[in-house]
C-alpha positions as semicolon CSV with decimal commas, in nm:
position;residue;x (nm);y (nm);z (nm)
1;X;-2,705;-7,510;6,226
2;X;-2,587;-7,685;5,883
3;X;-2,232;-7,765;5,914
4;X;-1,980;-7,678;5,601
5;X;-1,867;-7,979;5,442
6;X;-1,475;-7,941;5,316
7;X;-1,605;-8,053;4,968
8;X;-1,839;-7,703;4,996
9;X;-1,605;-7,531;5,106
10;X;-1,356;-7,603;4,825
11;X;-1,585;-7,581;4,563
12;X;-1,680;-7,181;4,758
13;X;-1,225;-7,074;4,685
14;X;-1,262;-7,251;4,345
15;X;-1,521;-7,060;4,238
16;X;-1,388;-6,750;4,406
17;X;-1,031;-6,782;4,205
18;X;-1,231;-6,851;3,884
19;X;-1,402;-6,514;3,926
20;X;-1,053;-6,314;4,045
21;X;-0,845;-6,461;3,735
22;X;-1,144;-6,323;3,475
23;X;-1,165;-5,984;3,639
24;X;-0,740;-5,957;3,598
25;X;-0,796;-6,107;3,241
26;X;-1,028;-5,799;3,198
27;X;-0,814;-5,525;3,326
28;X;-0,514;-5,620;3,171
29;X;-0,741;-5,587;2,797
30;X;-0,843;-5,269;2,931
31;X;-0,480;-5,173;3,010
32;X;-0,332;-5,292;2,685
33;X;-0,582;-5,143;2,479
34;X;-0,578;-4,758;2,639
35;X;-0,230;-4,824;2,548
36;X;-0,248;-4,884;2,188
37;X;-0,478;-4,617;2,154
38;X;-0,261;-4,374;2,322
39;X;0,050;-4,457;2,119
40;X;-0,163;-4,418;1,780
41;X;-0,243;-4,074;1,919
42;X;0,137;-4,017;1,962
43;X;0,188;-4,117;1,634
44;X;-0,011;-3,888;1,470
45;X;0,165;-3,590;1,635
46;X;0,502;-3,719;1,594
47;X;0,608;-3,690;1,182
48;X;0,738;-4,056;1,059
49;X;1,108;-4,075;0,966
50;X;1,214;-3,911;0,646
51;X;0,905;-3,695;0,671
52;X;1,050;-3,354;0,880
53;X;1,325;-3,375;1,046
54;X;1,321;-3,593;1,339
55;X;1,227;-3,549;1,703
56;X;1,078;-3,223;1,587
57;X;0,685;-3,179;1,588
58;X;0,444;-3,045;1,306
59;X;0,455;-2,678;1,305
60;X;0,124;-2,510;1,385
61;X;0,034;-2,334;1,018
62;X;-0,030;-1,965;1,053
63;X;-0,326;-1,844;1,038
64;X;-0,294;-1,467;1,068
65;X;-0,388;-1,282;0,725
66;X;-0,109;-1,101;0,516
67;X;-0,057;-0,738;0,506
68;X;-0,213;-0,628;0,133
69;X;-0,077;-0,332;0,024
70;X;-0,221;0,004;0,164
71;X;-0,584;0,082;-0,084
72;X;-0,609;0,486;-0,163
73;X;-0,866;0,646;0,081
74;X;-0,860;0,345;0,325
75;X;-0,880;0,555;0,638
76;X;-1,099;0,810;0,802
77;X;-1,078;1,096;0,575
78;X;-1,383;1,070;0,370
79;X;-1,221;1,282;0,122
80;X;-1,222;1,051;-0,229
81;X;-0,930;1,036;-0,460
82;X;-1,072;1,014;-0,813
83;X;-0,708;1,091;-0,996
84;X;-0,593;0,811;-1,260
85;X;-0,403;0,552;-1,058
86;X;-0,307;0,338;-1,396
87;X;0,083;0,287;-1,476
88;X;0,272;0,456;-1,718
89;X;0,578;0,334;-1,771
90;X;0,559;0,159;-2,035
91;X;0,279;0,365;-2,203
92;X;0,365;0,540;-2,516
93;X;0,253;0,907;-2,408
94;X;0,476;0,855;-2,110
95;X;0,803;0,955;-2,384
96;X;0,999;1,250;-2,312
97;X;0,907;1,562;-2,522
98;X;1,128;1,688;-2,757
99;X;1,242;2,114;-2,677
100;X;1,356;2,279;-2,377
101;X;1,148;2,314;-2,075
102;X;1,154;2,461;-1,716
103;X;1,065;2,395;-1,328
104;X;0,789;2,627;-1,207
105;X;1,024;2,721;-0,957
106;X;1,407;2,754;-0,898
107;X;1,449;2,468;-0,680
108;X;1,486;2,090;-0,655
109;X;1,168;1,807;-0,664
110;X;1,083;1,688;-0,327
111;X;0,834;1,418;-0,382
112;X;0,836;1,194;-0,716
113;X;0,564;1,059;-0,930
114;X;0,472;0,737;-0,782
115;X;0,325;0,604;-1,110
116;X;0,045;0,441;-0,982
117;X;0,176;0,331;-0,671
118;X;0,040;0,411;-0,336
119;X;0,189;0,622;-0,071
120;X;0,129;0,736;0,239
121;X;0,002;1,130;0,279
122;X;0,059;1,287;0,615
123;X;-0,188;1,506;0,587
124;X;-0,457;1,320;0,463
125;X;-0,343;1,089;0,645
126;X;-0,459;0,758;0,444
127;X;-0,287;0,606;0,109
128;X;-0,305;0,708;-0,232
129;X;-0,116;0,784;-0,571
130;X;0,110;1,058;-0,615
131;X;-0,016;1,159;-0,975
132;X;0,288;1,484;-1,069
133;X;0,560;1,629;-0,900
134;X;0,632;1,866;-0,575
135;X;0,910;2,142;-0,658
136;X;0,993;2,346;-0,314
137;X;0,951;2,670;-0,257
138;X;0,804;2,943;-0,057
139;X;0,450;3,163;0,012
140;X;0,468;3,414;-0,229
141;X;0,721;3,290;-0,515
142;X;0,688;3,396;-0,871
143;X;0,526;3,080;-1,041
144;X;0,682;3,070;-1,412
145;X;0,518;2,844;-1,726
146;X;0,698;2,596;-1,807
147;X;0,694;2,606;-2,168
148;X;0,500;2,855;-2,441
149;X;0,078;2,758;-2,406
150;X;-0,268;2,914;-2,356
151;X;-0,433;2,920;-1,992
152;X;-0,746;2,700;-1,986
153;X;-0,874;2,746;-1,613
154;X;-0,778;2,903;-1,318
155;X;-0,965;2,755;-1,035
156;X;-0,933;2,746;-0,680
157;X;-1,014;2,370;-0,555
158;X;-1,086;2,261;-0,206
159;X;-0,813;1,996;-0,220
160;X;-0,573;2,142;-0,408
161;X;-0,596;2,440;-0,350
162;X;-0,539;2,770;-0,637
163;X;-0,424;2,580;-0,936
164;X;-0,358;2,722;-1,289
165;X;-0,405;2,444;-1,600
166;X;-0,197;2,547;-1,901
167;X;-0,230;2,396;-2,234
168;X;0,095;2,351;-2,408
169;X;0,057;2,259;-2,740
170;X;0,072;1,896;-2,891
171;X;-0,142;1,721;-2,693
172;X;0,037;1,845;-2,305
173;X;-0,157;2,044;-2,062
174;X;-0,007;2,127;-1,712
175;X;-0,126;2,142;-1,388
176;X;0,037;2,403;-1,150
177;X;-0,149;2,336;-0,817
178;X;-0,071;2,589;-0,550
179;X;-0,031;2,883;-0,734
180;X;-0,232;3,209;-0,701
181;X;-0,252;3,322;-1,078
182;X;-0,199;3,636;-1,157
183;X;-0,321;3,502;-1,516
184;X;-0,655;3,447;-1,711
185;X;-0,822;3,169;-1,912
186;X;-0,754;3,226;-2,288
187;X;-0,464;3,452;-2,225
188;X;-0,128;3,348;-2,435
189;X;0,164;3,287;-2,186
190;X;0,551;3,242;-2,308
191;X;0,784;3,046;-2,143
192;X;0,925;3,196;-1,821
193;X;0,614;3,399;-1,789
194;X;0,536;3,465;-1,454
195;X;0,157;3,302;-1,394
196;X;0,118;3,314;-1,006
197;X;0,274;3,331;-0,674
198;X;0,338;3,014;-0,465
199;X;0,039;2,939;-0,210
200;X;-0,036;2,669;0,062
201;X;-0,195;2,306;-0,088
202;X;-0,484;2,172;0,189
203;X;-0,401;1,812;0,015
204;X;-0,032;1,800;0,108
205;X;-0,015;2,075;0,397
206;X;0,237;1,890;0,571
207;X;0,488;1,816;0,281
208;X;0,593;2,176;0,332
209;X;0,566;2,460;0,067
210;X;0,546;2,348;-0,313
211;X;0,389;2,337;-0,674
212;X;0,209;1,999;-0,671
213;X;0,279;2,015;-1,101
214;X;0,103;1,740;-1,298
215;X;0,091;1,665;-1,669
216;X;-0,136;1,508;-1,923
217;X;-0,090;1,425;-2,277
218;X;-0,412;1,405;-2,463
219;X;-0,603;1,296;-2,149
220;X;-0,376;1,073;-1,951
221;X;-0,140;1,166;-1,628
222;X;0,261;1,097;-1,718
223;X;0,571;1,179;-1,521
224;X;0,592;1,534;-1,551
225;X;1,043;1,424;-1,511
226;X;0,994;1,216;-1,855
227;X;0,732;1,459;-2,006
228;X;0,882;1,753;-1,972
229;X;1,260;1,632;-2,068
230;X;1,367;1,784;-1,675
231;X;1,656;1,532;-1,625
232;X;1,910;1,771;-1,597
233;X;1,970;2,046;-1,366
234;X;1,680;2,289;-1,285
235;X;1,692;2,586;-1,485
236;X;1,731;2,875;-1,300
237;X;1,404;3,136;-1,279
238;X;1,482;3,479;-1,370
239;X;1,167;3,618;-1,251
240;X;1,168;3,596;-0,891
């Protein structure tokens, strides 16, 4: 058996040391440079100064969508709602008329024109534009005109229900939706004349007994309030 010379054997720990120092030399890059890397990934979480306000993070944006205002029909009733949804306000037909006029009914407006806007209908339960006016009352009131006209239809309509559409002279026609007329196309009506008794309206069922009353001058839906000159008190109805 070869014997181990010292000089071997020194030259065997040498070599040994050399190979231990490079494998620390290597760990410690390793080390360093998982740690740069880390605090660059810090840094890109963390806002610089001057930027937010510090120690706070970057808010997470949201991305839920926005509520958008209700559209007309958007649910499940199927039923369409072709009536003009266009403002009026500032339209030129929307002026008040000039005379005295009166409610359909003795009693106060429940529901407003919404001009355009939509709102919600319990019983058709979706969204959609509230084109006249809803006066109160009960089954079987007396229905007077509103002002001096000729009848142009009586229909009965599957939304709305009976409705009577009057013709009022320069350029107005009225709508008197839920009203059972006791009246005939062509016939000449004077004010106060009784043209119906109050019936229910499928369309607005749950809004409780009315005249739904819209009105048009030559062709386009106005606030029957500015149309008709009703801002004062209701004028009471005779004919009941």
């Amino acid at each position: 058996m070869k014997k181990t010379s010292g000089k071997d054997k020194l030259k065997w720990i040498q070599t040994k040391a050399f190979y231990g120092v490079m494998l620390s030399l290597i760990l410690a890059i390793v080390g360093i440079a998982s740690a740069i890397y880390n605090v660059a990934k810090v840094r890109n979480l963390i806002p610089q100064a001057g930027e937010n306000e510090p120690g706070t993070f970057y808010s997470v944006p949201d991305t839920s969508e926005e509520s958008t205002q209700p559209q007309a029909n958007a649910n499940i009733t199927n039923v369409p709602d072709e009536r003009d949804q266009t403002k009026t306000t500032l339209n030129d037909l929307n002026r008040p008329y000039s005379g005295y006029f009166l409610l359909p009914l003795n009693s106060n407006v429940s529901k407003d024109f919404s001009d355009g806007e939509m709102i919600y209908s319990e019983t058709m339960n979706d969204w959609r534009s509230h084109n006249g006016i809803d006066i109160k009352g009960n089954i079987g009131d007396n229905a007077i005109a509103v002002q001096d006209g000729t009848v142009l239809e009586v229909v009965n309509d599957e939304i709305w229900g009976d409705t009577v559409v009057i013709q009022h002279g320069n350029g107005l026609n009225a709508k008197y939706c839920g009203v059972k007329a006791t009246v005939k196309p062509e016939e000449k009506i004077e004010q106060g004349q009784v043209i119906g008794t109050v019936v229910a309206i499928p369309a607005e069922e749950k809004d409780g007994v009315h005249i739904h009353l819209e009105t048009e001058v030559d062709g386009k839906l106005v606030d029957p309030i500015k149309a008709l000159n009703l801002l004062g008190e209701p004028i009471e109805n005779t004919n009941e």
